[in-house]
C-alpha angles and dihedrals in degrees: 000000000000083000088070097033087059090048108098114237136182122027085335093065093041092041082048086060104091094207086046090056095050090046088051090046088046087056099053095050095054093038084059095035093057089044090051086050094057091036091050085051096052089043086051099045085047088044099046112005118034096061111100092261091056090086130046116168149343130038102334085046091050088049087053098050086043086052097043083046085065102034100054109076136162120345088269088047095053095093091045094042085053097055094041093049084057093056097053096053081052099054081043095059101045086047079087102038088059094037078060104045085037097058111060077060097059092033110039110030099102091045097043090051099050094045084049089057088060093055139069111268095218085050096046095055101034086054094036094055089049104045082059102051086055092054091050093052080063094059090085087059087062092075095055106117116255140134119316120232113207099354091309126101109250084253106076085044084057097048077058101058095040087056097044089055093042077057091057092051085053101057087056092054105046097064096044092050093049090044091049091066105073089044086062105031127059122239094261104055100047097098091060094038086051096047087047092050082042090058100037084055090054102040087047087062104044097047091034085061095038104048098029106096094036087057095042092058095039089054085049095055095034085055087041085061095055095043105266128122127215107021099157076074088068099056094077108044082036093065100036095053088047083067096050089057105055091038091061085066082048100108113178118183103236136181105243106234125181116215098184111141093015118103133221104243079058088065096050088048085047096056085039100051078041092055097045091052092042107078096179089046092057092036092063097037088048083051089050095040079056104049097047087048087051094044094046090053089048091050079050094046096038092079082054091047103040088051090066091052115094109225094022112061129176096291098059090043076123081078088060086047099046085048090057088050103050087048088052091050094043081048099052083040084056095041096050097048089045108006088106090065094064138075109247093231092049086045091060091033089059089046095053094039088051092044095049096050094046086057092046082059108041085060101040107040130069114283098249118160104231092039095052085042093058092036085057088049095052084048104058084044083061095056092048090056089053104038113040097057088041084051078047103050085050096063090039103056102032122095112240099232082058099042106098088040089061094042091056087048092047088049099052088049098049088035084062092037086061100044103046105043077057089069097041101050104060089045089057102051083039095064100026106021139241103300096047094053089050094048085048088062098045086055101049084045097049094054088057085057082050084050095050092062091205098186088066119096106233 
């Protein structure tokens, strides 16, 4: 009995693993390392493409005049009609930059995942990190002056393509990382190494959006001083080939296969045929495909929502976000210091029930700004409850040499469940309002609480 009180349990026994800890520190670095990417391109499109001069003729030209048509109004209005024609251009502009970082994830997942199954993982990440880093050291090259296409300099269409192809690269990563963790970390301790890796996500993005511009512009005007122009261009390369670095110490214990004769679209069938025999396997990819459906109509619904708020308004609906966030990272802090006291299917029960009532709520009481702040909190603690022991049961139940097949799988579906709902959604508030769409939810999410049968022992 003192035997096991001494044992450290929770995030202290997973941070204690030394592969687990470069594989942590690997992540950091590449989660950064993605939100200082979007926020570099956004700096670039503001810095170079969305002034006036920036188009000079054909489709994207004609949206811009549509959109300066609508943004210049009165005489009084004329300042504020210039800068928000600006803004627009800009949000048009990065439109593209996120459809092509957006895609690969739709597209590629299932292949990615298969072909990340054949190699090596430490391979796979630490190439596919560096690879990264290279492509970003040719982002530079895109401000080089040359012909325009549509309106637009050659430049911003090669940005596309350059984030289009950093997305690929993702897509390669991504499997193999999330396949690395079992193979460092014992059964037992996956629910607290998955809500770890759960919070570090969120708080990547929170404080990558947040800090990305300020430290973009610190590392241009540190490298200024030492003669050298153009150092918000090293952030990115910088952190992504951090995290190749720590990831080559990274040394998982893995089966040799040989693939040779087998193709890939095998492999795909493979993971499929495994997850339609694998109840607990589908179980747990059908519980994330819902949440992130859930979470990407609620970043939809949030503008509507934030708009009803006094003191908030449509512009700062990134408060309700950050909200949902924080709660997300409070709740995998919580799952990974008591998840292993609960039974999975009470765990996703309680997150969908939370979840469910926070949305019945949200549409039902008064719009007041600390109540729908506390409500978005309790909801992101929901989703923490519901997906990270379903992220767990994955990794659990799923052979290793299967492994990177199923997590591709699990991404294009996800990458999907994030991308549709989008669409929906607004529809949807568009034709019937704000309340009815959020009961609709609560209702959608209240039946998979019915189809958990919680009461049941597993």
């Amino acid at each position: 009995m003192s035997e096991q009180l001494d044992k450290p349990n929770g995030l202290q026994a997973v941070l204690a693993l030394p592969g687990f800890r470069l594989l942590w520190l690997g992540q950091i670095f590449s989660q950064l390392a993605d939100k200082f990417y979007i926020v570099l391109m956004v700096f670039l499109i503001a810095q170079s493409w969305a002034q006036s001069t920036g188009m000079e003729s054909g489709p994207l030209a004609e949206a811009a005049e549509l959109i300066r048509g609508r943004g210049m109004g009165s005489g009084a209005n004329l300042a504020a009609g210039s800068n928000g024609e600006e803004a627009q251009l800009i949000t048009l502009l990065a439109t593209g930059i996120y459809a092509a970082n957006t895609l690969p994830a739709i597209v590629l997942g299932s292949l990615a995942g298969a072909w990340a199954d054949r190699w090596p993982k430490r391979a796979v990440m630490v190439t596919s990190n560096g690879l990264r880093a290279l492509l970003a050291l040719a982002v530079p090259l895109m401000l080089i002056p040359g012909p325009s296409w549509l309106g637009l300099s050659w430049g911003y269409w090669g940005l596309l393509v350059l984030t289009f192809l950093e997305s690929c690269l993702t897509q390669f990563f991504a499997p193999a990382e999330q396949a690395t963790i079992p193979l460092l970390v014992e059964r037992p301790l996956l629910l607290p190494a998955n809500s770890l890796y759960t919070a570090t996500t969120m708080a990547a993005t929170i404080v990558g959006y947040a800090i990305g511009e300020p430290v973009l512009q610190l590392m241009r005007q540190a490298l200024a001083q030492i003669g050298i122009a153009g150092g918000e261009f090293a952030l990115v390369p910088l952190a992504y080939g951090l995290a190749a670095l720590v990831l080559v110490f990274v040394r998982p214990e893995e089966q040799p296969r040989n693939s040779e004769g087998v193709s890939v679209w095998s492999d795909i069938r493979e993971g499929l045929v495994f997850l339609r025999e694998r109840a607990s396997v589908r179980g747990a990819v059908l519980h994330l495909v819902v949440l992130y459906s859930l979470l990407a109509a609620l970043y939809v619904l949030s503008i509507s929502l934030a708009s009803r708020v006094e003191g908030l308004g449509p512009t700062k609906f990134g408060t309700l976000l950050a909200m949902s966030g924080l709660g997300l990272a409070l709740g995998a802090l919580g799952v990974a210091q008591l998840g292993h006291q609960f039974n999975r299917r009470l765990l996703a029960s309680g997150g969908l029930g939370t979840m469910g009532f926070c949305l019945v709520l949200l549409a039902q009481l008064r719009p007041a700004l600390g109540p729908t702040l506390l409500l978005c909190g309790l909801l992101g603690i929901g989703a923490a409850l519901l997906g990270i022991p379903a992220q767990t049961t994955i990794q659990e139940d799923t052979p290793e040499h299967l492994r990177g097949k199923v997590f591709g799988l699990q991404n294009n579906l996800v990458n999907i469940a994030l991308s549709l709902p989008m669409v929906l959604a607004g529809t949807l508030v568009g034709n019937f309002g704000l309340k009815p769409v959020l009961l609709l939810l609560a209702l959608v999410v209240f039946g998979g609480v019915a189809l958990e049968r919680p009461w049941q022992r597993s």
